[in-house]
C-alpha angles and dihedrals in degrees: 000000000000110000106225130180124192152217107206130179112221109206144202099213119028146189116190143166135221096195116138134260114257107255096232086063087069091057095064098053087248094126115080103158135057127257097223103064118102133236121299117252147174140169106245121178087344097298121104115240126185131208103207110224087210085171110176084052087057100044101048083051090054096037085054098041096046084052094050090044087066112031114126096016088095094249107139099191096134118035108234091239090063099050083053102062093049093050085051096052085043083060098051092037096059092039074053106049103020088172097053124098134165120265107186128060116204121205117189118230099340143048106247114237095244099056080071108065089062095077153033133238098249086065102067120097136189123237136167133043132331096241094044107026126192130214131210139160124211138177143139115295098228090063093043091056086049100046082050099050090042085057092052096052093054093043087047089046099055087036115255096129092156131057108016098024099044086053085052095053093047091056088052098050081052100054095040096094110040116100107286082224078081141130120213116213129195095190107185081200110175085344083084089068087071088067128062112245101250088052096047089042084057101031107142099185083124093059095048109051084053091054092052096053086048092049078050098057097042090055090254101138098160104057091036093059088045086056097044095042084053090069110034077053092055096050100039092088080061100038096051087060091071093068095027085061 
């Protein structure tokens, strides 16, 4: 089974779906969660929040976009027909449900870097078991758009205005519209089994991302690539499951 961690926006004020994935989804391997399990929902500051599922919504984006990602590199993962029937039903969905947006992002086997950059190390907490420990992150969304716009300001000052940056700009062009009564939550999920406990239970990714964007304000390259480098290096094991699967 696919290990998938998430970054998931907890709102005030919802408007989710319960319509079904389309069955030729199943086929590709894109699916990775059941249809029957409710919202997500948590208490935060004494005020409920809920993450919609809206499934099928998730799923056709990622069905399109994995499709787009490879198109013209000779993958045929996903038969173009098929692509084209869940660009099609994208189409329809969204003419359907103009109100409705995704609020979950999936990422197979590994945390991506710029996740991140949205949060502090004094915001992690440990859930789960003790033989089998889980990792999230959560925070307002309102700090987590400006830690992130603080972090593209110093990459586009010293020049780096593609790859990370560029990352950085599409996440908050995600987050820009959601409620800013928000949380925020970088949930490592089933992604935590790749790790031994003691190692999850001290991961600093967190803390160094953050010092990397700092090493970059201050003009110090050179520490700021080494930190950087750190992490992309300690998630690379995860991350090369993704291809190797």
């Amino acid at each position: 089974m696919t290990k998938t961690a998430f970054l998931r926006v907890y709102s005030p004020a919802v408007d989710s779906s319960d319509a079904r994935v389309p069955s030729f989804v199943r086929t590709f391997g894109v699916l990775s969660e059941s249809e029957h399990e409710p919202d997500w929902s948590v208490e935060w500051k004494g005020r409920r929040l809920v993450c919609p599922r809206n499934l099928r919504l998730r799923v056709l984006e990622s069905t399109v976009a994995f499709a787009s990602s490879f198109s013209g590199m000779g993958v045929g993962l996903i038969p173009e027909e098929a692509a084209e029937v869940a660009d099609r039903e994208l189409r329809d969905y969204r003419r359907e449900h103009p109100d409705h947006r995704s609020h979950v992002l999936a990422s197979a086997w590994h945390i991506p870097v710029r996740w991140f950059v949205a949060f502090e190390p004094e915001e992690s907490e440990i859930y789960g078991t003790e033989a089998a420990p889980r990792l999230r992150f959560r925070t307002d969304l309102v700090d987590a758009r400006a830690r992130l716009a603080t972090a593209i300001e110093v990459l586009e000052q010293v020049g780096m205005t593609q790859g990370p940056t560029t990352e950085m700009e599409q996440l908050t062009t995600w987050l820009r519209p959601f409620d800013d009564a928000s949380m925020l939550e970088l949930d490592f999920a089933d992604v935590s089994d790749l790790f031994d406990p003691q190692d999850l239970v001290l991961d600093d990714s967190v803390s160094m991302v953050a010092e990397s964007v700092r090493a970059l304000e201050s003009g110090d390259m050179m520490r700021a690539g080494e930190l950087y480098g750190m992490v992309v290096t300690r998630w690379a094991h995860a991350y090369a499951v993704t291809f190797s699967s």
